[in-house]
C-alpha positions in Angstrom: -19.7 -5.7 6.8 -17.8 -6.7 9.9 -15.0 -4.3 11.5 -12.1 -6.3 12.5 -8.8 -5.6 14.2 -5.5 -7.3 13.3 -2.5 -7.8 16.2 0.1 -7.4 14.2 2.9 -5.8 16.4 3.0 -5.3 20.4 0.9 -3.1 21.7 -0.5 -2.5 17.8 -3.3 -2.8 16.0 -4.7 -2.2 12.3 -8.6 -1.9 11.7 -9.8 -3.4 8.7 -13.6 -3.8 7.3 -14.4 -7.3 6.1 -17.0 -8.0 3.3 -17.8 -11.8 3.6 -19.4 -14.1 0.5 -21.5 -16.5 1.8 -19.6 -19.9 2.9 -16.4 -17.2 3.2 -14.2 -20.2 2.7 -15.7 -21.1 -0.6 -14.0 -18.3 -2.3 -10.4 -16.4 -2.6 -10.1 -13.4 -0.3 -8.8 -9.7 -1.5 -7.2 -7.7 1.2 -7.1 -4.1 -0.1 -4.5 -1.0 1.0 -4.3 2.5 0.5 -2.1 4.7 -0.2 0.3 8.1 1.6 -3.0 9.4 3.4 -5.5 7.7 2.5 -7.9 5.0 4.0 -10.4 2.1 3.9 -13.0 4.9 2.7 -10.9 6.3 0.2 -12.7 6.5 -2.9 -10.8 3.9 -5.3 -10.7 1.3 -2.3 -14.8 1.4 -2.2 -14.8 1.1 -6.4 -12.5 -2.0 -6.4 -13.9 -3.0 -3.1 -17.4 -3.1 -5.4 -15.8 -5.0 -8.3 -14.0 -7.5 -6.5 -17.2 -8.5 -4.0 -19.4 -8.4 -7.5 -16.8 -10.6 -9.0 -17.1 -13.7 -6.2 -14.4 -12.3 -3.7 -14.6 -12.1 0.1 -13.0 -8.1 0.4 -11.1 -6.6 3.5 -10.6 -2.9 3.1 -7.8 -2.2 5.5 -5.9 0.5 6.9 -2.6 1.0 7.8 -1.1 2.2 11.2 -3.2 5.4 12.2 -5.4 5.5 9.8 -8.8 5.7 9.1 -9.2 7.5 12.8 -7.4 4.7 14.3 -4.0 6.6 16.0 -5.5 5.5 19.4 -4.7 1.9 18.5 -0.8 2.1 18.0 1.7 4.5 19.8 3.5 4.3 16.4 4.1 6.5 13.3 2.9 4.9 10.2 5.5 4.7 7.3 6.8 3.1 3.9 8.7 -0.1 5.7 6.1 -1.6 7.8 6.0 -4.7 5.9 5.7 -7.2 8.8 1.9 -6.0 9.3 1.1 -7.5 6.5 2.2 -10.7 6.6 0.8 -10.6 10.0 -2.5 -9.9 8.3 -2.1 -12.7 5.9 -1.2 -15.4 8.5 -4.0 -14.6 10.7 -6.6 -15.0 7.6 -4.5 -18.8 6.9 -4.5 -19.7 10.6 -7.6 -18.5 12.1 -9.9 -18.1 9.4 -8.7 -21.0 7.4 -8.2 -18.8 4.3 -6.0 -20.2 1.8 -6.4 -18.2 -1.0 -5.3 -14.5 -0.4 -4.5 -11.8 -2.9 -3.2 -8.3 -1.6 -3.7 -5.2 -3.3 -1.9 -1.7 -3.0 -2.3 1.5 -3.8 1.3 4.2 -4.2 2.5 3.6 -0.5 0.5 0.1 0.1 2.0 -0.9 -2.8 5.3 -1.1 -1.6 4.9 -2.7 1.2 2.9 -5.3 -0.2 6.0 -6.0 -2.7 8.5 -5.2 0.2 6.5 -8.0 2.5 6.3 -10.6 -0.7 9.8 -10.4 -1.5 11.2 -10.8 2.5 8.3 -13.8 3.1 9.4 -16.2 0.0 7.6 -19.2 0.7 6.5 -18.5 4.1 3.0 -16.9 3.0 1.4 -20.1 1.1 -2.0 -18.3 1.7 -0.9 -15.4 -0.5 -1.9 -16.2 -4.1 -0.5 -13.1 -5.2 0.6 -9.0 -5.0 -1.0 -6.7 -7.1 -0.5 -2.7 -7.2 -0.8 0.4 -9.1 1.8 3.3 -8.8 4.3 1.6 -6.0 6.6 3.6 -4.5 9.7 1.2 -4.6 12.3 3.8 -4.3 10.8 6.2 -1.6 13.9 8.4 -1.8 13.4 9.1 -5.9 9.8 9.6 -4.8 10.3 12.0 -2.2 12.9 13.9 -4.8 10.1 13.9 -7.6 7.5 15.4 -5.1 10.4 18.6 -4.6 10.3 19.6 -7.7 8.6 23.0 -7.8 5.4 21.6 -10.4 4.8 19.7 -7.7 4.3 22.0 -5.1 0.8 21.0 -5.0 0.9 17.5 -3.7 3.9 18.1 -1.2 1.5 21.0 0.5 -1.6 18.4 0.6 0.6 15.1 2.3 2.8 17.5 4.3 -0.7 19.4 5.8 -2.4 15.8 6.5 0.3 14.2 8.1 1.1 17.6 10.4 -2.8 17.4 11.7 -2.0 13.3 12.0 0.7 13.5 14.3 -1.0 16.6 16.2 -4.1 14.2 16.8 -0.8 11.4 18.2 0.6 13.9 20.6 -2.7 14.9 21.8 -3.3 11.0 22.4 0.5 10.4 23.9 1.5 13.2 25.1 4.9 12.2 26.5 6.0 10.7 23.0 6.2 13.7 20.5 7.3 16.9 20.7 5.8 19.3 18.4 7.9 22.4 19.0 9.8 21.7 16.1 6.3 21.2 13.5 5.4 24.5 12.6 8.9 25.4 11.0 8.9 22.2 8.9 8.3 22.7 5.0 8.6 19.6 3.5 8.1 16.3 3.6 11.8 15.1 3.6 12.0 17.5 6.8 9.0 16.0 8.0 10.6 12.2 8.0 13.7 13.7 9.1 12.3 14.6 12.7 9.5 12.4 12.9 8.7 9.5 10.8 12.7 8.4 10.9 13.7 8.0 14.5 9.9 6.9 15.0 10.8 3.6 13.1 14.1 3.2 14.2 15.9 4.7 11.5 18.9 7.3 12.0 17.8 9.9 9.2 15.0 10.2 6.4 17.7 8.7 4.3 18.2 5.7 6.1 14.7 5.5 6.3 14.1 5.8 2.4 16.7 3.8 1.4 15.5 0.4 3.7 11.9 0.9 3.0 11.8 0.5 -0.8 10.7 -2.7 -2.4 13.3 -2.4 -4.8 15.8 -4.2 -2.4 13.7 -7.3 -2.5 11.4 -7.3 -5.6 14.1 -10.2 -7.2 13.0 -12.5 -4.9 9.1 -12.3 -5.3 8.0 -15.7 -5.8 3.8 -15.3 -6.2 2.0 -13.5 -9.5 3.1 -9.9 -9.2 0.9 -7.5 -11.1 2.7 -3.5 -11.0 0.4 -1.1 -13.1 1.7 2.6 -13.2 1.9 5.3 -15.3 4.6 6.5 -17.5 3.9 9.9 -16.1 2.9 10.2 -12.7 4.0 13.1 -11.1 6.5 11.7 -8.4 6.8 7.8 -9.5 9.6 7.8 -11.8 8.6 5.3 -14.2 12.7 4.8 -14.3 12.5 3.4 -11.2 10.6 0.3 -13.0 13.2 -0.4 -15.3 15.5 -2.1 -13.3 16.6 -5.4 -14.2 15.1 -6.8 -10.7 11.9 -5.8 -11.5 12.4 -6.4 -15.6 13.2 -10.1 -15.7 11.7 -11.6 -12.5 9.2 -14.3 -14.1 6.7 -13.4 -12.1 6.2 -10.2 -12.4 4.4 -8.4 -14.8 4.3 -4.5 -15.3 1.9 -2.7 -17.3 3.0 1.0 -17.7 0.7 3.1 -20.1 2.3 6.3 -21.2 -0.6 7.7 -19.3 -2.5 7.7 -16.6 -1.1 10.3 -13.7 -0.7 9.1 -10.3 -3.6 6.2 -10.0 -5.9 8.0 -12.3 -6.3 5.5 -15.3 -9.6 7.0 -16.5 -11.0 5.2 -20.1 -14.0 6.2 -21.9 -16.6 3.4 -20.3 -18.6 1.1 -22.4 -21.5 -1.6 -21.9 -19.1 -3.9 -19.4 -16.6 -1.4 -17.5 -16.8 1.9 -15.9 -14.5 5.1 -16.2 -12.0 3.1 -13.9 -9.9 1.2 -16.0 -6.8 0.2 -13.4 -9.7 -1.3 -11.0 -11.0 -3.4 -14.0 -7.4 -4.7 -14.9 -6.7 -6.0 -11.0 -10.2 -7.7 -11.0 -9.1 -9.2 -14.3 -5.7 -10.2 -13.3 -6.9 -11.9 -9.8 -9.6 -13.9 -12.5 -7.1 -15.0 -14.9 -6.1 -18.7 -14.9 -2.6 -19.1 -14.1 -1.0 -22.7 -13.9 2.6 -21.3 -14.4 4.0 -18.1 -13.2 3.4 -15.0 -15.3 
């Protein structure tokens, strides 16, 4: 395993862990993102980290801006619109590592902004072979609504918690950037992006900031084998949010949308070739498929 840090911004790094094959340029690379809080070490990006290496793939388990006990290495927030890193990350594996075949998979929050960075690149990724995720956000601000909804009290409290000790780890590192009078009286997450994330990035509110981070505005205009897997009911994805005629008839996109499945759960009985983890076997399966036409 070699740690490795991608420059993709001034001033801005991302860390990522990279699992090479042998002759590294004999085979197609998979560069793996997490999800709202999560990291390279996050349990579902070590299993399909295991099944893409087993299945002849060089894997790069990455982190986004922040994470994975990286806030020293940006001055940044992290948040849903941060496409650019990634196509930063994909041009540095083309130009300086000679990698032409590149797949990118994303988890919830990774996942759109690997579809946000594949529909604003069109043909100016030919590394990237294709985009594959499972529960995208697309449309933070239906997201963000979902999460409000008193049944889901649960999963507001656990983000809300971890990204309050996040940016309390940031002032501590830059002291002069965030002011943290105002953290103790904030309850939820849209109050959260409201006086942080937002004017972080550049946005004037949380719902400017919701509104030009989804996917959604550019999924039309994807242009590589698309692969969205999510679950007719997970918690705060509305599966509604899928059924858009951008995402519907774009050739090359295919969603698969069980009527179960939670957020990026998936679980199937196992049996003599796959393990409980049936949403990891399906990417591994999508990368191997032969495609000469789009999907």
């Amino acid at each position: 395993m070699e740690p490795r840090l991608f420059s993709v911004a001034e001033g801005t790094q991302i860390l990522g862990f990279c699992h090479w094959q042998p002759n590294r340029n004999a085979h197609p690379t998979v560069v793996l993102l997490h999800g709202l809080e999560g990291c390279s070490e996050s349990h579902y990006i070590h299993g399909l980290a295991a099944k893409s290496w087993k299945a002849g793939f060089n894997v790069i388990r990455l982190n986004q801006r922040n994470c994975g006990g990286t806030e020293h290495l940006t001055e940044t927030l992290y948040h849903s619109g941060l496409s650019d890193d990634y196509k930063a990350v994909v041009s540095e594996l083309a130009s300086v590592d000679g990698l032409d075949r590149v797949w990118m998979i994303g988890y919830s929050m990774g996942g759109n902004l690997l579809l946000k960075m594949a529909g604003e690149a069109g043909h100016r990724l030919p590394a990237l072979r294709g985009v594959l995720t499972v529960c995208p956000n697309i449309e933070p601000g239906a997201c963000v609504q979902a999460l409000e909804r008193p049944k889901n009290w649960i999963y507001q409290r656990y983000f809300l918690k971890r990204l309050k000790a996040r940016l309390q780890r940031k002032a501590a590192l830059f002291p002069h950037k965030f002011d943290l009078s105002h953290l103790f009286f904030i309850h939820t997450l849209r109050e959260f992006d409201n006086r942080y994330t937002a004017p972080d990035g550049g946005f004037r509110d949380a719902g400017e900031y919701y509104d030009q981070a989804g996917a959604r505005h550019v999924v039309a205009k994807i242009e590589v084998p698309t692969l969205i897997i999510t679950s007719q009911d997970d918690p705060f994805i509305p599966y509604d949010i899928f059924l858009t005629q951008e995402v519907q008839q774009n050739p090359w996109m295919t969603l698969v949308a069980p009527t179960h499945g939670g957020h990026c759960g998936f679980f199937q009985r196992p049996h003599p070739r796959e393990d409980y983890y049936w949403a990891e076997n399906r990417l591994v399966e999508y990368m191997l498929t032969p495609r000469d036409t789009i999907s």
